[in-house]
C-alpha positions in Angstrom: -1.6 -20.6 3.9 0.8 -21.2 0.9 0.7 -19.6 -2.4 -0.1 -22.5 -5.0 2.5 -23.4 -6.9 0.9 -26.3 -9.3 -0.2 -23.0 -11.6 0.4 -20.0 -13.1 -1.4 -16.9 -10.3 -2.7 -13.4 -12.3 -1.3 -11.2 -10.1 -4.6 -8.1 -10.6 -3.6 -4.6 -12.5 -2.8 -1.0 -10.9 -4.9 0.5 -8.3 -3.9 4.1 -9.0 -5.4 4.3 -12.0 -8.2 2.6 -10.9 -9.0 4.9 -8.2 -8.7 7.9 -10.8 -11.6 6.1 -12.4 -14.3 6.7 -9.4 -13.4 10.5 -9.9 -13.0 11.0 -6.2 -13.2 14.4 -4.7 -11.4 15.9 -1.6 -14.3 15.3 0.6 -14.4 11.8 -0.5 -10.2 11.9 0.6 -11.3 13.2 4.1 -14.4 11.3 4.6 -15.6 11.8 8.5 -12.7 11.0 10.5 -10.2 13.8 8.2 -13.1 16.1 7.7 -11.2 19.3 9.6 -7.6 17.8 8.5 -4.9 20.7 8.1 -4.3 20.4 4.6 -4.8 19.2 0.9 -5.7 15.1 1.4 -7.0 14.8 -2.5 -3.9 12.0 -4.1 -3.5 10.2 -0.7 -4.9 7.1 -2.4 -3.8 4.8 0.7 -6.0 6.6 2.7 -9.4 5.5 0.8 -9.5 2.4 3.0 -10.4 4.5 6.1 -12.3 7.2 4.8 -13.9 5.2 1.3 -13.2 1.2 2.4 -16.2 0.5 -0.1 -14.4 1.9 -3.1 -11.3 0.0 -2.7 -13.1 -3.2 -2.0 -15.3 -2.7 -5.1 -11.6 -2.4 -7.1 -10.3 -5.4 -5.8 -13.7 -7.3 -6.2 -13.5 -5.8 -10.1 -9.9 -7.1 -10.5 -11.0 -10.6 -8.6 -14.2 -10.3 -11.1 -11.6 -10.5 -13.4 -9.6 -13.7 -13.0 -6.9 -12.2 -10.6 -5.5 -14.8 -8.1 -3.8 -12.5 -6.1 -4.8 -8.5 -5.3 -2.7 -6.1 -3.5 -3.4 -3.8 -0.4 -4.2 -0.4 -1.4 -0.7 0.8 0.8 1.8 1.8 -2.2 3.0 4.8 -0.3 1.2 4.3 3.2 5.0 4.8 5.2 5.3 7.5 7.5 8.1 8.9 4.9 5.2 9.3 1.8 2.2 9.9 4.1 4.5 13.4 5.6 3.2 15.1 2.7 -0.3 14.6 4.0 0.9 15.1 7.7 -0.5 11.7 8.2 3.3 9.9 8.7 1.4 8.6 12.5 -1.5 7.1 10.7 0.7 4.5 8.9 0.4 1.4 10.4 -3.8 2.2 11.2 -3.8 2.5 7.0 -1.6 -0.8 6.2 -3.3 -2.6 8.6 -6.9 -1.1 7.1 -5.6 -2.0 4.0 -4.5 -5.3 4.6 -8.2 -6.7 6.1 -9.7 -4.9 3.3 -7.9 -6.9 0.4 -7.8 -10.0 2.9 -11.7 -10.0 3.3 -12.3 -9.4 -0.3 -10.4 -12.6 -1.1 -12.1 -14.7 1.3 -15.4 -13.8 0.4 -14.6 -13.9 -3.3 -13.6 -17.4 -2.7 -16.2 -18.4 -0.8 -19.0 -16.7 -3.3 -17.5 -18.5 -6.1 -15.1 -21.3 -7.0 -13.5 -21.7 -3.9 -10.1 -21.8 -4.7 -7.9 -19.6 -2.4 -7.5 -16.2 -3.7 -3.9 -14.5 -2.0 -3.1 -10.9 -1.0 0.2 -9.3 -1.4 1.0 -6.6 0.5 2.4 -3.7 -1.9 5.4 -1.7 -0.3 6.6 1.4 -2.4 9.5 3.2 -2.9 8.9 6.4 -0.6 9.7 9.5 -1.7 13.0 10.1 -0.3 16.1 8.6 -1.7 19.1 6.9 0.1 21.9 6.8 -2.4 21.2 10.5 -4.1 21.6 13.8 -2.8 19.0 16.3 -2.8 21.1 19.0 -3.2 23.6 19.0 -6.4 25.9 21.9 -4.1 26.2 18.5 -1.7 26.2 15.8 -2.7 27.1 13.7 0.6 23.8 15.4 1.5 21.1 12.9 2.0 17.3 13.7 2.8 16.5 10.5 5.2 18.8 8.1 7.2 19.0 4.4 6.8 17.1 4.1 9.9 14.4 6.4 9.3 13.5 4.6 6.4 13.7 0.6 7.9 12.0 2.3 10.5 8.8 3.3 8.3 9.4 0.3 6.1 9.2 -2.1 9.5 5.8 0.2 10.5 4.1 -0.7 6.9 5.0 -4.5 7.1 4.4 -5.1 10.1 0.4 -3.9 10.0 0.4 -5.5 6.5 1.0 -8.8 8.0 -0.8 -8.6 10.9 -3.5 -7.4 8.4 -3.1 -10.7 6.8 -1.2 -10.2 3.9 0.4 -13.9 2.4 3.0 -12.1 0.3 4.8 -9.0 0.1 5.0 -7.0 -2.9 8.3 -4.7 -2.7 7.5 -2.5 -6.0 8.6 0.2 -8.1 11.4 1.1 -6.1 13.9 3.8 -8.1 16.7 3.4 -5.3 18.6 0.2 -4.7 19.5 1.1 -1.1 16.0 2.0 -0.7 15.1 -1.7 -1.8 17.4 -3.1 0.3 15.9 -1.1 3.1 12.5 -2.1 2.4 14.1 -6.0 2.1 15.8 -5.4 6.0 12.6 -4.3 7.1 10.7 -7.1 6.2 12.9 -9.7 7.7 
């Protein structure tokens, strides 16, 4: 599949905010399979498409709904660097690849329901929360919290599954660290 290039593509709006909509609670966070999880999963919004799949399709069916031409995967910080926080770094490539069907079925059947016309899915790929180029400690600043390799490692994890997933673009976004981009750009080729 190639992304069409005879016309302008709306590229759909921010899923974050979106999700804070539904007014999810943390049982909604832990659904079934996290029901007993060790600690705090409320804010892990990448992890809706296993525990609530049907709330994330409904947002990219809303944005489709819309007019957009191209929706991304509900995976802005699903790397085994962000998803730490959640103790959920081993989960990452099961939520990118989630994800990436999700958004990819949506599309299809939107499509097919309606005009048509091919509807994409870019696969969104965040910045982490760990940084490259700065030092976490300002008594060191040669310190560095993560290694180069740590972090193609978890970028290579994410992109992979998002393309096996079906993704027909990647979207590398928001990313406050240079290296980090560059990282995230190794990664995916």
């Amino acid at each position: 599949m190639t992304i069409d290039s005879k016309r302008i593509l709306i590229l759909d709006g921010a899923m974050g905010t979106m999700i804070q909509r539904e007014g999810l609670t943390e049982a909604d966070f832990r659904g079934d399979k996290f029901e007993s999880w060790n600690c705090e999963l409320r804010g892990c919004n990448d992890l809706l498409v296993l525990t609530r799949p049907r709330v994330i399709e409904g947002i990219h069916r809303a944005y489709l709904d819309a007019g957009a031409d191209i929706i991304e995967t509900d995976s802005f910080n699903a790397n085994a660097i962000s998803l730490a926080d959640y103790h959920l770094e081993a989960y990452a490539a099961e939520i990118n690849l989630a994800a990436a069907r999700l958004a990819r079925r949506a599309a299809d059947e939107w499509s097919r329901e309606h005009d048509g016309a091919l509807r994409y899915v870019a696969g969104s790929v965040g910045p982490t929360n760990r940084s490259l180029s700065m030092s976490p400690s300002v008594d060191d600043p040669a310190a560095r919290a993560i290694t180069w390799k740590q972090l193609t490692d978890a970028y290579f994890t994410q992109i992979s599954a998002l393309i096996e997933g079906g993704v027909d673009c990647l979207l590398i976004e928001t990313v406050f660290d240079t290296l980090n981009a560059k990282a995230a750009l190794w990664a995916a080729d």
